[in-house]
mmCIF file of the N, C-alpha and C atoms, coordinates in Angstrom:
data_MODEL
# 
_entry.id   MODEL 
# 
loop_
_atom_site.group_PDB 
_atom_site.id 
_atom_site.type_symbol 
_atom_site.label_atom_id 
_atom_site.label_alt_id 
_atom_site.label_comp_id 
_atom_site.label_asym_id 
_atom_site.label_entity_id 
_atom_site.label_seq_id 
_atom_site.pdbx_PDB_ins_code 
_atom_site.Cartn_x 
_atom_site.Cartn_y 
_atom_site.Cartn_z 
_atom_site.occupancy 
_atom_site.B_iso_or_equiv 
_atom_site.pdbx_formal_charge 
_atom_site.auth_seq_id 
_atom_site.auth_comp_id 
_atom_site.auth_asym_id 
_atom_site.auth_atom_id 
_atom_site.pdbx_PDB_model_num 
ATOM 1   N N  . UNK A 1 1  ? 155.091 110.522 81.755 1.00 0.00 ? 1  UNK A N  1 
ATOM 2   C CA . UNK A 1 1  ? 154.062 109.684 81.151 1.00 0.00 ? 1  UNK A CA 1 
ATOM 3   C C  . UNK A 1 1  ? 154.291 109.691 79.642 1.00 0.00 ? 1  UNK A C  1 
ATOM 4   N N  . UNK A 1 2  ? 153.910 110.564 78.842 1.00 0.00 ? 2  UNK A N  1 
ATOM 5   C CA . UNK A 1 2  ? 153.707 110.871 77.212 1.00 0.00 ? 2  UNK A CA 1 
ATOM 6   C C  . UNK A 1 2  ? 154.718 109.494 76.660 1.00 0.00 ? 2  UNK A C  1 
ATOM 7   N N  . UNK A 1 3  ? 153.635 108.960 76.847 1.00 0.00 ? 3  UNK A N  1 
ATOM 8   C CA . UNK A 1 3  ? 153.887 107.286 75.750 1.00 0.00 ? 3  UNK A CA 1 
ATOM 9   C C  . UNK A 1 3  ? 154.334 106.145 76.802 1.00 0.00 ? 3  UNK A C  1 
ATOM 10  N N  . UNK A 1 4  ? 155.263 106.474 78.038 1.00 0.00 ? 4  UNK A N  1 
ATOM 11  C CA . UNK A 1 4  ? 155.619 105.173 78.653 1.00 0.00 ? 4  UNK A CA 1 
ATOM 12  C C  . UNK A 1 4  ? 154.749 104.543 79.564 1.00 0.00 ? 4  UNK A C  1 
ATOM 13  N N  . UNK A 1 5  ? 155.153 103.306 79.088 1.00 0.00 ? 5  UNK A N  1 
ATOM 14  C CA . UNK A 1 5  ? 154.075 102.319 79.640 1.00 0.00 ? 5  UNK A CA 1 
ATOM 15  C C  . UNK A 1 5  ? 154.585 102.113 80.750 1.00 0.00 ? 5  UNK A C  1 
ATOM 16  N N  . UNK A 1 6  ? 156.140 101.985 81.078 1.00 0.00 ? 6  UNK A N  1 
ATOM 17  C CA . UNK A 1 6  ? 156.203 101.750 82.613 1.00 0.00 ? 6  UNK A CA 1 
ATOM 18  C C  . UNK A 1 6  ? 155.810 102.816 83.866 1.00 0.00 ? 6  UNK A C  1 
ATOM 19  N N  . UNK A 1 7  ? 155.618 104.222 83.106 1.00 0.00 ? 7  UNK A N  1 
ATOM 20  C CA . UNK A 1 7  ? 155.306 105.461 84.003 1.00 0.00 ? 7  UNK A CA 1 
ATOM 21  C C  . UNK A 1 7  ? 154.002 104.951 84.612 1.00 0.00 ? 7  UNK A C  1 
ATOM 22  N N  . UNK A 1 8  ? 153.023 104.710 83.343 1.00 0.00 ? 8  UNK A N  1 
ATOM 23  C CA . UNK A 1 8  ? 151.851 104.585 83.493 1.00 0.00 ? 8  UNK A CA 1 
ATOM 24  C C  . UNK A 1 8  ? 151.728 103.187 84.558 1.00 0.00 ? 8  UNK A C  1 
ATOM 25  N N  . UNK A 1 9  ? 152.143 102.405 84.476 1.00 0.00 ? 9  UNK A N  1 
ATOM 26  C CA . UNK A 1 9  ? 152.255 101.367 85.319 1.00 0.00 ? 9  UNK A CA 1 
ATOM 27  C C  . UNK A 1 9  ? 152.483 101.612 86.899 1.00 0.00 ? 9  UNK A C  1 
ATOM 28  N N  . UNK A 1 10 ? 153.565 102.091 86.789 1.00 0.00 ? 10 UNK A N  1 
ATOM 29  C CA . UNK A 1 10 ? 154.289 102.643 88.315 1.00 0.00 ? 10 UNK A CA 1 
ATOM 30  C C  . UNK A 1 10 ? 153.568 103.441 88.860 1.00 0.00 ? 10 UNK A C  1 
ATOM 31  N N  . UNK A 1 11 ? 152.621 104.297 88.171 1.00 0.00 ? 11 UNK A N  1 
ATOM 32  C CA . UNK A 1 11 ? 151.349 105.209 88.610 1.00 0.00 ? 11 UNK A CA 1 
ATOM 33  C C  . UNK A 1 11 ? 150.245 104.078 88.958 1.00 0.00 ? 11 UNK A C  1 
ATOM 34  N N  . UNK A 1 12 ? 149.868 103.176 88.244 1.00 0.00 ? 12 UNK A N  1 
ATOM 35  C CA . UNK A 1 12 ? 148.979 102.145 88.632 1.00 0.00 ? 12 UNK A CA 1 
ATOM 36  C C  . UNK A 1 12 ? 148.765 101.684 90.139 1.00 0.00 ? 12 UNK A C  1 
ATOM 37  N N  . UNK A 1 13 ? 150.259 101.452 89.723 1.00 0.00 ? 13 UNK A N  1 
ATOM 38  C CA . UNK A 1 13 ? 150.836 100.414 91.446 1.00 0.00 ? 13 UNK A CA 1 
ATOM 39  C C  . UNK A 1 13 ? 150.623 101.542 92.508 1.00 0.00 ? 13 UNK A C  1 
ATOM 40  N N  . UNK A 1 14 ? 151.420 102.845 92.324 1.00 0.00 ? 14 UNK A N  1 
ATOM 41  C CA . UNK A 1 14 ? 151.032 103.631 93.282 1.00 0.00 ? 14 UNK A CA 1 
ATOM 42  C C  . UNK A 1 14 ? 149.770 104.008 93.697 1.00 0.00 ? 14 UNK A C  1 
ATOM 43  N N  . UNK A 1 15 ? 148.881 104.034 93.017 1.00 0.00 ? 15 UNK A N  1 
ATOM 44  C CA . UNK A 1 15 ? 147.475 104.653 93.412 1.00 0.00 ? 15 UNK A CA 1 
ATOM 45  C C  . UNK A 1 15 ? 146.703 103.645 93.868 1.00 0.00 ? 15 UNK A C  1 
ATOM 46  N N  . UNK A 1 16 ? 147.046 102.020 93.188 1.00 0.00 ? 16 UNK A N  1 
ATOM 47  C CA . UNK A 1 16 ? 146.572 100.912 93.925 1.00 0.00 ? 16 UNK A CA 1 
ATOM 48  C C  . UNK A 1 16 ? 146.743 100.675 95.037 1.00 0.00 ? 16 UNK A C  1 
ATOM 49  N N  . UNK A 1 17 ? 148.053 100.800 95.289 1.00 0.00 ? 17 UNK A N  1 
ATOM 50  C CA . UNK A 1 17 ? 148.161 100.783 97.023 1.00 0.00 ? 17 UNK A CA 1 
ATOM 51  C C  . UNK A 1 17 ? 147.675 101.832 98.134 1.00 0.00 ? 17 UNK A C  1 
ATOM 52  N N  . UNK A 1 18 ? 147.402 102.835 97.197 1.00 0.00 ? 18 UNK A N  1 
ATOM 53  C CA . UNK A 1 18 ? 147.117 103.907 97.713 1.00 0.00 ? 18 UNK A CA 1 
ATOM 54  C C  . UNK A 1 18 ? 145.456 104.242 97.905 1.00 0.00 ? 18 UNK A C  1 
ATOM 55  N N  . UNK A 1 19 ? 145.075 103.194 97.414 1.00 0.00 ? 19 UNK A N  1 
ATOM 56  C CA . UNK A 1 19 ? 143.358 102.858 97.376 1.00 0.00 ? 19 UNK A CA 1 
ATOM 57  C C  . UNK A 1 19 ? 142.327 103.398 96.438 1.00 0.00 ? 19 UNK A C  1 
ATOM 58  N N  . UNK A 1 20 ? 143.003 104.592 95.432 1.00 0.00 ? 20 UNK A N  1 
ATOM 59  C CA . UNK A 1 20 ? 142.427 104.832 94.646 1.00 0.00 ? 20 UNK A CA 1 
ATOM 60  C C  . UNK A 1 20 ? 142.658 104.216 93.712 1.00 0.00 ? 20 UNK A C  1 
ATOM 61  N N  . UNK A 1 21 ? 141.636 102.788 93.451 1.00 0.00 ? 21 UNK A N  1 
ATOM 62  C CA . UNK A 1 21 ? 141.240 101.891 92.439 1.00 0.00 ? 21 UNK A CA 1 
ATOM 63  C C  . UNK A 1 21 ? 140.890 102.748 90.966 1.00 0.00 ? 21 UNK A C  1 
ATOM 64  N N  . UNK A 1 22 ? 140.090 103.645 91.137 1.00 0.00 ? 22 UNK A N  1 
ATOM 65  C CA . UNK A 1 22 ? 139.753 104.350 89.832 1.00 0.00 ? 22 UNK A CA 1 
ATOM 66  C C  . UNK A 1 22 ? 140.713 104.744 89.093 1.00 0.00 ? 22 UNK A C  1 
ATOM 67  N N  . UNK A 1 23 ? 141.360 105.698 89.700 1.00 0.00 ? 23 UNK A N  1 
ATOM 68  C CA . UNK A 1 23 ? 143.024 106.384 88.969 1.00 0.00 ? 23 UNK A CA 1 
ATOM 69  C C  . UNK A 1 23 ? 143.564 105.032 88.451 1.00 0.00 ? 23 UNK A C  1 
ATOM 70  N N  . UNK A 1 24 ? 144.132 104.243 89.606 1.00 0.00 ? 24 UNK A N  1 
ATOM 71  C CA . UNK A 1 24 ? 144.955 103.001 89.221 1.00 0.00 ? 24 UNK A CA 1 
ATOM 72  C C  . UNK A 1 24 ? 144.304 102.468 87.646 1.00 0.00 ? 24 UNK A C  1 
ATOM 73  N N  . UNK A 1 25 ? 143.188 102.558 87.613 1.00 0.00 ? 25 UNK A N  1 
ATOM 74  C CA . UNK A 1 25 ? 142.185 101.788 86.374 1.00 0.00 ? 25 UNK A CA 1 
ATOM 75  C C  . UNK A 1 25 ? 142.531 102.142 85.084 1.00 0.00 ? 25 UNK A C  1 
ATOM 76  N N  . UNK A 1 26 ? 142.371 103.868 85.549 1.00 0.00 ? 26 UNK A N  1 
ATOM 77  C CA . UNK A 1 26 ? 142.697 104.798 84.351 1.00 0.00 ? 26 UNK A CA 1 
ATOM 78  C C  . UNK A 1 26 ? 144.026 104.845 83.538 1.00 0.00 ? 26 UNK A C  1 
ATOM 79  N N  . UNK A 1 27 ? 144.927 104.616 84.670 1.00 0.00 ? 27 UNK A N  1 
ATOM 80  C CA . UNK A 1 27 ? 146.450 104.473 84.128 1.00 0.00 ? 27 UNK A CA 1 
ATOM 81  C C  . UNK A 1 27 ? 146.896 103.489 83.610 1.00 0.00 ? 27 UNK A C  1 
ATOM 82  N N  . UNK A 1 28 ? 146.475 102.281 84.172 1.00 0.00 ? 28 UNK A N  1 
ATOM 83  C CA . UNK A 1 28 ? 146.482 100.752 83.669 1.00 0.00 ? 28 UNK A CA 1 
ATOM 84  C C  . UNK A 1 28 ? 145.904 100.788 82.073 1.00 0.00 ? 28 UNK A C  1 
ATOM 85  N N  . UNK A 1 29 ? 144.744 101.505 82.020 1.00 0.00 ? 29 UNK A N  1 
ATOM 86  C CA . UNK A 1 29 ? 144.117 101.660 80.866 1.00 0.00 ? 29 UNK A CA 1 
ATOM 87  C C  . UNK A 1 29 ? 144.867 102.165 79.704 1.00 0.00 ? 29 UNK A C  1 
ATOM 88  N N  . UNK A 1 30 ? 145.090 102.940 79.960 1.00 0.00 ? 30 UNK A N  1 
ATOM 89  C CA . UNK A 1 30 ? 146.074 103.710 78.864 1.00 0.00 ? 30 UNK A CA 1 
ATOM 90  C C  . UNK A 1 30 ? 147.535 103.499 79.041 1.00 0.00 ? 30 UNK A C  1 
ATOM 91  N N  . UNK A 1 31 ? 147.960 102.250 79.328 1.00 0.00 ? 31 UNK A N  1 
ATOM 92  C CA . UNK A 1 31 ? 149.200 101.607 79.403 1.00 0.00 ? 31 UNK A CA 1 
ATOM 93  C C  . UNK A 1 31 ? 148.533 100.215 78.334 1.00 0.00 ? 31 UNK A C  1 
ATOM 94  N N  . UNK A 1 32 ? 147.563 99.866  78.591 1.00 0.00 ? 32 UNK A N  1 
ATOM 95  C CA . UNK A 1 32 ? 147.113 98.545  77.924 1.00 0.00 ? 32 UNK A CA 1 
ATOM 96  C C  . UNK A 1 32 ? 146.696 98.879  76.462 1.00 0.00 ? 32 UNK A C  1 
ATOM 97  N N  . UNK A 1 33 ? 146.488 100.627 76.486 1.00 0.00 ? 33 UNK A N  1 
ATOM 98  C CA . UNK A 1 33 ? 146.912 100.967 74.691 1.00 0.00 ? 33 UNK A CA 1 
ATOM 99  C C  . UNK A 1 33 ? 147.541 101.027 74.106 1.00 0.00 ? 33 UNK A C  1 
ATOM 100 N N  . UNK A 1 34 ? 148.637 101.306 74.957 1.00 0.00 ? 34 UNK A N  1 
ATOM 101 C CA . UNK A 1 34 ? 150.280 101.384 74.262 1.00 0.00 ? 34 UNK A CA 1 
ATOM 102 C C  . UNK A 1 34 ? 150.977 100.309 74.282 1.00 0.00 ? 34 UNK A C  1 
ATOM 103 N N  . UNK A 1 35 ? 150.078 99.187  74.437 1.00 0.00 ? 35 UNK A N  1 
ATOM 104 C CA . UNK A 1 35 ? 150.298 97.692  74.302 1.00 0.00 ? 35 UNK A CA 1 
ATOM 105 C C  . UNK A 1 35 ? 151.247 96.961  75.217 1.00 0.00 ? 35 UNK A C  1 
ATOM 106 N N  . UNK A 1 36 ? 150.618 97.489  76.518 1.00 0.00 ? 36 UNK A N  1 
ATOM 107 C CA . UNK A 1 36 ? 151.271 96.427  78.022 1.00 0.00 ? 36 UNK A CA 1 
ATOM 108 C C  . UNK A 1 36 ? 150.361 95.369  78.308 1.00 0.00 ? 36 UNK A C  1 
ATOM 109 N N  . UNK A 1 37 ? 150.778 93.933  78.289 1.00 0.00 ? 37 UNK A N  1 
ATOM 110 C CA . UNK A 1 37 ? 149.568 93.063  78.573 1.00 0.00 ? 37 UNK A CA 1 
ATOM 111 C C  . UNK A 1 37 ? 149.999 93.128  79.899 1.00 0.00 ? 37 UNK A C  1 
ATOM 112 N N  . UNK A 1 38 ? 151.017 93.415  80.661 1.00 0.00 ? 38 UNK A N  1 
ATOM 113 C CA . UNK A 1 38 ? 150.422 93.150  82.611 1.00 0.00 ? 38 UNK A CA 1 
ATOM 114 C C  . UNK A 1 38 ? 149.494 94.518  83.175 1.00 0.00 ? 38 UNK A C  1 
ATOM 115 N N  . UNK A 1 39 ? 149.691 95.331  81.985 1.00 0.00 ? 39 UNK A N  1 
ATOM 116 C CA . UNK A 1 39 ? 148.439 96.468  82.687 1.00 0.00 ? 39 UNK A CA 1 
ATOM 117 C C  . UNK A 1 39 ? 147.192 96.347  82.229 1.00 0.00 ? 39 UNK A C  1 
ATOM 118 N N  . UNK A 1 40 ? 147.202 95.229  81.157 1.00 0.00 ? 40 UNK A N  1 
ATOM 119 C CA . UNK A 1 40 ? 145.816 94.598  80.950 1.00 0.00 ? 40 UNK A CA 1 
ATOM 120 C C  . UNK A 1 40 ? 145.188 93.978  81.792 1.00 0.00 ? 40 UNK A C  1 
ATOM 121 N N  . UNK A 1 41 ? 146.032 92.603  82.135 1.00 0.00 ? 41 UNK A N  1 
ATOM 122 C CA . UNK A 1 41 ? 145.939 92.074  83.298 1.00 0.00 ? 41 UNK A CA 1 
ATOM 123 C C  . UNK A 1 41 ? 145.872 92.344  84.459 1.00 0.00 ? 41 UNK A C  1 
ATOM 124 N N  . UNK A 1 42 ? 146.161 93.256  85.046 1.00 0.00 ? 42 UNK A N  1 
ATOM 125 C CA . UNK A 1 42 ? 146.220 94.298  86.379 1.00 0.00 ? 42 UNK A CA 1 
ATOM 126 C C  . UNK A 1 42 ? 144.184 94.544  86.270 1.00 0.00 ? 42 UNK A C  1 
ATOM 127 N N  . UNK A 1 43 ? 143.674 95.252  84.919 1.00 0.00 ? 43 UNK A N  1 
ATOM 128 C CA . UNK A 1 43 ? 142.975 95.676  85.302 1.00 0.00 ? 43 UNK A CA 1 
ATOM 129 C C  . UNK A 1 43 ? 141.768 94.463  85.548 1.00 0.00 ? 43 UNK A C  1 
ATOM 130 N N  . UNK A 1 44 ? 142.034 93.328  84.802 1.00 0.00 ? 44 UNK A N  1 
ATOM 131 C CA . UNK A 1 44 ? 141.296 92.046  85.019 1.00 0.00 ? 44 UNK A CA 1 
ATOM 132 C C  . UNK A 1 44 ? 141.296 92.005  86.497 1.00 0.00 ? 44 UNK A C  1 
ATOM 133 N N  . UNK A 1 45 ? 142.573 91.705  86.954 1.00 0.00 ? 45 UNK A N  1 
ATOM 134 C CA . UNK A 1 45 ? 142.810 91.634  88.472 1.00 0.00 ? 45 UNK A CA 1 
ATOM 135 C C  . UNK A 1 45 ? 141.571 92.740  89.311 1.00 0.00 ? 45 UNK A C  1 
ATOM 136 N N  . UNK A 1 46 ? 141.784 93.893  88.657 1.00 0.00 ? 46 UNK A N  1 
ATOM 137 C CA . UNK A 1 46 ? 140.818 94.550  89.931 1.00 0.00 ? 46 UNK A CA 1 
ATOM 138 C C  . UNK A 1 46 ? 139.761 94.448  89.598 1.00 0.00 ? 46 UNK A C  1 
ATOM 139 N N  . UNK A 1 47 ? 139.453 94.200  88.156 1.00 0.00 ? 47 UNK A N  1 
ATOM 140 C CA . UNK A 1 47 ? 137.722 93.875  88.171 1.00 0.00 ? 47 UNK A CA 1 
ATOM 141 C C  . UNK A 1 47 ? 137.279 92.235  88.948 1.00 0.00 ? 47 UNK A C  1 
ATOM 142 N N  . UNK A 1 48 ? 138.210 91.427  88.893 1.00 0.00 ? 48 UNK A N  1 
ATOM 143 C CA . UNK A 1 48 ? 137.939 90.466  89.716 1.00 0.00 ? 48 UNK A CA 1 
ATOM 144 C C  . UNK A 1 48 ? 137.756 90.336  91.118 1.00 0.00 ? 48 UNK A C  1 
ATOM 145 N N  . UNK A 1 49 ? 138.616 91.736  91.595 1.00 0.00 ? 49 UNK A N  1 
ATOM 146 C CA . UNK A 1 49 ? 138.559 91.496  92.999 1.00 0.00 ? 49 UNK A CA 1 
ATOM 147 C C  . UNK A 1 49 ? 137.475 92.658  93.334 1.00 0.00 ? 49 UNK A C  1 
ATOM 148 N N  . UNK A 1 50 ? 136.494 92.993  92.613 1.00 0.00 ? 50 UNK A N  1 
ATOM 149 C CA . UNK A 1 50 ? 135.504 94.431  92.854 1.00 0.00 ? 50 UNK A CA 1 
ATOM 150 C C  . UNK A 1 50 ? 135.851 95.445  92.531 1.00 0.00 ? 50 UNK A C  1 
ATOM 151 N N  . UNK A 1 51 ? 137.030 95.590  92.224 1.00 0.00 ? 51 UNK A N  1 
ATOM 152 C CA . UNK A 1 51 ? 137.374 97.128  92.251 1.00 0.00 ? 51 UNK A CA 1 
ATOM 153 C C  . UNK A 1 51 ? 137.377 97.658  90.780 1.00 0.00 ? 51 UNK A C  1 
ATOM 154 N N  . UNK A 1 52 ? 137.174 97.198  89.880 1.00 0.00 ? 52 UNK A N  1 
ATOM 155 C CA . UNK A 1 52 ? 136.982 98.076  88.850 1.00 0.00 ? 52 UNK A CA 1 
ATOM 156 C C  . UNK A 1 52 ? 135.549 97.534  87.684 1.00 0.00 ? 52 UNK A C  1 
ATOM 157 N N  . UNK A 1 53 ? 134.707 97.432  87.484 1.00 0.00 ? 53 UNK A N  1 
ATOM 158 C CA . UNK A 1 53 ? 133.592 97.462  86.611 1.00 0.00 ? 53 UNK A CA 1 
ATOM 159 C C  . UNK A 1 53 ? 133.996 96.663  85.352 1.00 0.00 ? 53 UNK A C  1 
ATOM 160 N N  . UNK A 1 54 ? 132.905 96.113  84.748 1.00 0.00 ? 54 UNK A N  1 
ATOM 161 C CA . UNK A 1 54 ? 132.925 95.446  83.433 1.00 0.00 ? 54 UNK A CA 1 
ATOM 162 C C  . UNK A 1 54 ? 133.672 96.505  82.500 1.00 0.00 ? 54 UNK A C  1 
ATOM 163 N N  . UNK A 1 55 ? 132.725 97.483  82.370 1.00 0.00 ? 55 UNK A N  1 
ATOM 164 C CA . UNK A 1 55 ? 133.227 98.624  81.555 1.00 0.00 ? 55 UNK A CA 1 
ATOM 165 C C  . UNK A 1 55 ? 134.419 98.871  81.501 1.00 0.00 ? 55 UNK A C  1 
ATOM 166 N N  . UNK A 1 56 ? 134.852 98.675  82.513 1.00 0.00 ? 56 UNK A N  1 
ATOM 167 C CA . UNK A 1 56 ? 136.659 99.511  82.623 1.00 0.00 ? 56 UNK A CA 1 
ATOM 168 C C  . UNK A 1 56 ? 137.056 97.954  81.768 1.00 0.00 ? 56 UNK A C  1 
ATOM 169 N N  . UNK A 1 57 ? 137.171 96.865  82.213 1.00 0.00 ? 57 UNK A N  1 
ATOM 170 C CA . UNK A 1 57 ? 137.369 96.225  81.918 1.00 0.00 ? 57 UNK A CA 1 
ATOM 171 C C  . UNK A 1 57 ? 137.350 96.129  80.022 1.00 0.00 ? 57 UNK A C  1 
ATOM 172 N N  . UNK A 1 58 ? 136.200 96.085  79.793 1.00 0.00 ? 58 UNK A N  1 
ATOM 173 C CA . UNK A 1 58 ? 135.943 96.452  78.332 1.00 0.00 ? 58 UNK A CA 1 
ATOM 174 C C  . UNK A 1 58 ? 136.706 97.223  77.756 1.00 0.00 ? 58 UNK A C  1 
ATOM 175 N N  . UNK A 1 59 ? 137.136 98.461  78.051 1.00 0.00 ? 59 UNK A N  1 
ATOM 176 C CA . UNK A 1 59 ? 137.700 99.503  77.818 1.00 0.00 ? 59 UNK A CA 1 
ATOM 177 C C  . UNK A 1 59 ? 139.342 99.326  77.356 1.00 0.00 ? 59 UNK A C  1 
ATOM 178 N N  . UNK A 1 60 ? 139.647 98.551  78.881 1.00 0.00 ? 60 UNK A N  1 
ATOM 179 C CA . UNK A 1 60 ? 141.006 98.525  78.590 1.00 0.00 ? 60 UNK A CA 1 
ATOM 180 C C  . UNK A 1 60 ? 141.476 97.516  77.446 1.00 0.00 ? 60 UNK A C  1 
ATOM 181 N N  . UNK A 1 61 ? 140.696 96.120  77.457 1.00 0.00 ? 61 UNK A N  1 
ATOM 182 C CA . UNK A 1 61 ? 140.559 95.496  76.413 1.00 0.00 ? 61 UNK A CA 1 
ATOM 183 C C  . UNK A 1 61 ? 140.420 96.089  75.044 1.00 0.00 ? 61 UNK A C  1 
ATOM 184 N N  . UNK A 1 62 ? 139.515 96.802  74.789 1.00 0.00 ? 62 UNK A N  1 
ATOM 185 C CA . UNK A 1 62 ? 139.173 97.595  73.329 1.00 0.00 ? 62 UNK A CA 1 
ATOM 186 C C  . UNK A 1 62 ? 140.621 98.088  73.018 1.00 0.00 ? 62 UNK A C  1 
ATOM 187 N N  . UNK A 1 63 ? 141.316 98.920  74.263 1.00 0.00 ? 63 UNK A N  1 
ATOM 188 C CA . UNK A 1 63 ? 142.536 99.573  73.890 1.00 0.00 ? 63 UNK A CA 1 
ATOM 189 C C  . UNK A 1 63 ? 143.689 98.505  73.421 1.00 0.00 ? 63 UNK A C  1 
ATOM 190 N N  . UNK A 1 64 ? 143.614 97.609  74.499 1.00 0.00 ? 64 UNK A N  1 
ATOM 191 C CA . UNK A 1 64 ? 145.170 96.542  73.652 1.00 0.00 ? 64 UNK A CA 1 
ATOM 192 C C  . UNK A 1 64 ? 144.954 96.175  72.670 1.00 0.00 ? 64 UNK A C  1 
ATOM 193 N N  . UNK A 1 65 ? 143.657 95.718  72.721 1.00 0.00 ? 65 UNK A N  1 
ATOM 194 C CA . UNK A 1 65 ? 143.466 95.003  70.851 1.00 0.00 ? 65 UNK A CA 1 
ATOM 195 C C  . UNK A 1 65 ? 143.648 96.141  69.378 1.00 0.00 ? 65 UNK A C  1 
ATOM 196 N N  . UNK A 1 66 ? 143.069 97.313  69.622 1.00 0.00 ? 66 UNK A N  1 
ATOM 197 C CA . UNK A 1 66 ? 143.953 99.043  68.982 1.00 0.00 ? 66 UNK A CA 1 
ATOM 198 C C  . UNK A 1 66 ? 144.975 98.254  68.901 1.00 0.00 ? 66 UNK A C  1 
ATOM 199 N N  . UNK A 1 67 ? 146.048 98.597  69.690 1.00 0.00 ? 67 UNK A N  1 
ATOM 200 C CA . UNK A 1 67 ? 147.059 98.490  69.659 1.00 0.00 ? 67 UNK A CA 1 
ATOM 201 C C  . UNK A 1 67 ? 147.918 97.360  69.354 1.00 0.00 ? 67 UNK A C  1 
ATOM 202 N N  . UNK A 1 68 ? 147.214 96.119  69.153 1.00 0.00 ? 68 UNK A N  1 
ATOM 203 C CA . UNK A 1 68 ? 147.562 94.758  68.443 1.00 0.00 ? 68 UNK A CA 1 
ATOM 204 C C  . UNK A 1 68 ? 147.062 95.340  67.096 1.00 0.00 ? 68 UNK A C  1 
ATOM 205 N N  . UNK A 1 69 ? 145.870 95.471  66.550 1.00 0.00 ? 69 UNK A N  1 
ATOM 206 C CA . UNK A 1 69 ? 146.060 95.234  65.037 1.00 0.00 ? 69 UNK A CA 1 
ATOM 207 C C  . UNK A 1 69 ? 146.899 96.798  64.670 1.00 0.00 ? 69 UNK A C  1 
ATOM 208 N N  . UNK A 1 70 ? 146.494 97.495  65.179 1.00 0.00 ? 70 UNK A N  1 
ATOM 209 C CA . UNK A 1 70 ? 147.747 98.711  65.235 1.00 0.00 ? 70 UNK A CA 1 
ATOM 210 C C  . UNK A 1 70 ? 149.000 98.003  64.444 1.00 0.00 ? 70 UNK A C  1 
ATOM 211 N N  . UNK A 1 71 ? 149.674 97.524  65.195 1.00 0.00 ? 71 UNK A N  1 
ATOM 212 C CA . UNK A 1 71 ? 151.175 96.708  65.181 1.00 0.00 ? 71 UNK A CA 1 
ATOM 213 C C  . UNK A 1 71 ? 150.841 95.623  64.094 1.00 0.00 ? 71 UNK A C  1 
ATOM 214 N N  . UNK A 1 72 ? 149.696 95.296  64.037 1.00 0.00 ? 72 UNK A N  1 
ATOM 215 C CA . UNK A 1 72 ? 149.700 93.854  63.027 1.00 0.00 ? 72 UNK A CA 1 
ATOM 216 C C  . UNK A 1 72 ? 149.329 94.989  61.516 1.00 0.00 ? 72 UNK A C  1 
ATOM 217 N N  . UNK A 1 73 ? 148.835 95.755  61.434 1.00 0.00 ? 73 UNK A N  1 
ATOM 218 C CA . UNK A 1 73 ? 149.358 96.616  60.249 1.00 0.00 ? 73 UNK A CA 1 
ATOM 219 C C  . UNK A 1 73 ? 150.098 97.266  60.029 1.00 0.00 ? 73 UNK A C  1 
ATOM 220 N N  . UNK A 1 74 ? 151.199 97.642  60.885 1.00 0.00 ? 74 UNK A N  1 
ATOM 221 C CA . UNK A 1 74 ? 152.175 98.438  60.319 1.00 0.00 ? 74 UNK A CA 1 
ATOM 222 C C  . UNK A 1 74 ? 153.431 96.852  60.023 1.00 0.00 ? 74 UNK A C  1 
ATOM 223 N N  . UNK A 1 75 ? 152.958 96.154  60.378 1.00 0.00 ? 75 UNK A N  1 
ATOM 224 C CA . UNK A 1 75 ? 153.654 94.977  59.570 1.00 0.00 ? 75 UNK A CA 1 
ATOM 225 C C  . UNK A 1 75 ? 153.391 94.662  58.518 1.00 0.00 ? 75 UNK A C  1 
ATOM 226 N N  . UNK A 1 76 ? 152.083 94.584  58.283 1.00 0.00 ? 76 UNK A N  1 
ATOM 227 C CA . UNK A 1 76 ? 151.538 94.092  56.938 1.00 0.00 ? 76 UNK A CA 1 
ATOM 228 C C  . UNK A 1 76 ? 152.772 95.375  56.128 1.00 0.00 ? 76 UNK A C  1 
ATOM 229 N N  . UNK A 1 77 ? 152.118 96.429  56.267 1.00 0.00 ? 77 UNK A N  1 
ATOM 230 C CA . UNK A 1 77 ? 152.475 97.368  55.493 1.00 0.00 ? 77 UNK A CA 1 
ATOM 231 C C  . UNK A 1 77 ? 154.215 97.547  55.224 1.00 0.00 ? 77 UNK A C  1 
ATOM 232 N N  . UNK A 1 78 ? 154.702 96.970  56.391 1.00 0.00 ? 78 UNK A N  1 
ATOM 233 C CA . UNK A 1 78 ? 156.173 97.345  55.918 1.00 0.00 ? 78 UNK A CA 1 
ATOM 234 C C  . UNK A 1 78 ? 156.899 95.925  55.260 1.00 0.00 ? 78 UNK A C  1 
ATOM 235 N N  . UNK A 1 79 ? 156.167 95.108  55.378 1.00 0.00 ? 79 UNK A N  1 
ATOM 236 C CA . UNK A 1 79 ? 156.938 93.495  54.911 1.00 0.00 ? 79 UNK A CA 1 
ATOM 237 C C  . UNK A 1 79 ? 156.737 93.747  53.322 1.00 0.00 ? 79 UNK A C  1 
ATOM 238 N N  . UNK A 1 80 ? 157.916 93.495  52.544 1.00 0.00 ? 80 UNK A N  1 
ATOM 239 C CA . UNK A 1 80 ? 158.380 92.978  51.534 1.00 0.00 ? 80 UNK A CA 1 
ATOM 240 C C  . UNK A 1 80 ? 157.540 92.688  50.500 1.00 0.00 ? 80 UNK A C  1 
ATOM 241 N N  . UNK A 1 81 ? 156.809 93.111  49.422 1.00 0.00 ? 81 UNK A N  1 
ATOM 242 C CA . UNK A 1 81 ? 156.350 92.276  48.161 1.00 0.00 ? 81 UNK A CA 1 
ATOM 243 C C  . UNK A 1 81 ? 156.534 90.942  47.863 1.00 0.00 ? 81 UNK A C  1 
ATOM 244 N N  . UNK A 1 82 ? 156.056 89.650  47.762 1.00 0.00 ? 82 UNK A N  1 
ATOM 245 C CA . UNK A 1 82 ? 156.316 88.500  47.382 1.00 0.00 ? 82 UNK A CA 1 
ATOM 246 C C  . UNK A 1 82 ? 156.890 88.576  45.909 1.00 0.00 ? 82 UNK A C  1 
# 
């Protein structure tokens, strides 16, 4: 796991099929911080189909967007002086 997003993913898928929606949620979650939009989307997916709550939903959202302006400032910060 420690940082990869595809671990965290491949844990997703496994526990999804495996019926534990919650785990799957959790892992998706903290893949969508380290800035994966299909484990964002994954977790849309299960809140659409019942299986995971607004909240989670919220959650994982709060985390990608971290992790967008995250990335959109360490650009600011490293681009060039005009």
């Amino acid at each position: 796991m420690k940082g990869h997003t595809n671990s965290r993913y491949n844990l997703g898928i496994y526990d999804e099929y495996a019926g534990n929606m919650s785990r799957a949620t959790k892992h998706y979650t903290i893949a969508a911080g380290l800035g994966d939009d299909e484990c964002l989307n994954r977790v849309h997916k299960l809140f659409i189909h019942g299986h995971a709550g607004e909240d989670d939903l919220e959650k994982a959202l709060y985390a990608y967007e971290g992790y967008v302006d995250m990335s959109r400032s360490e650009q600011i910060d490293s681009a060039p002086a005009s």
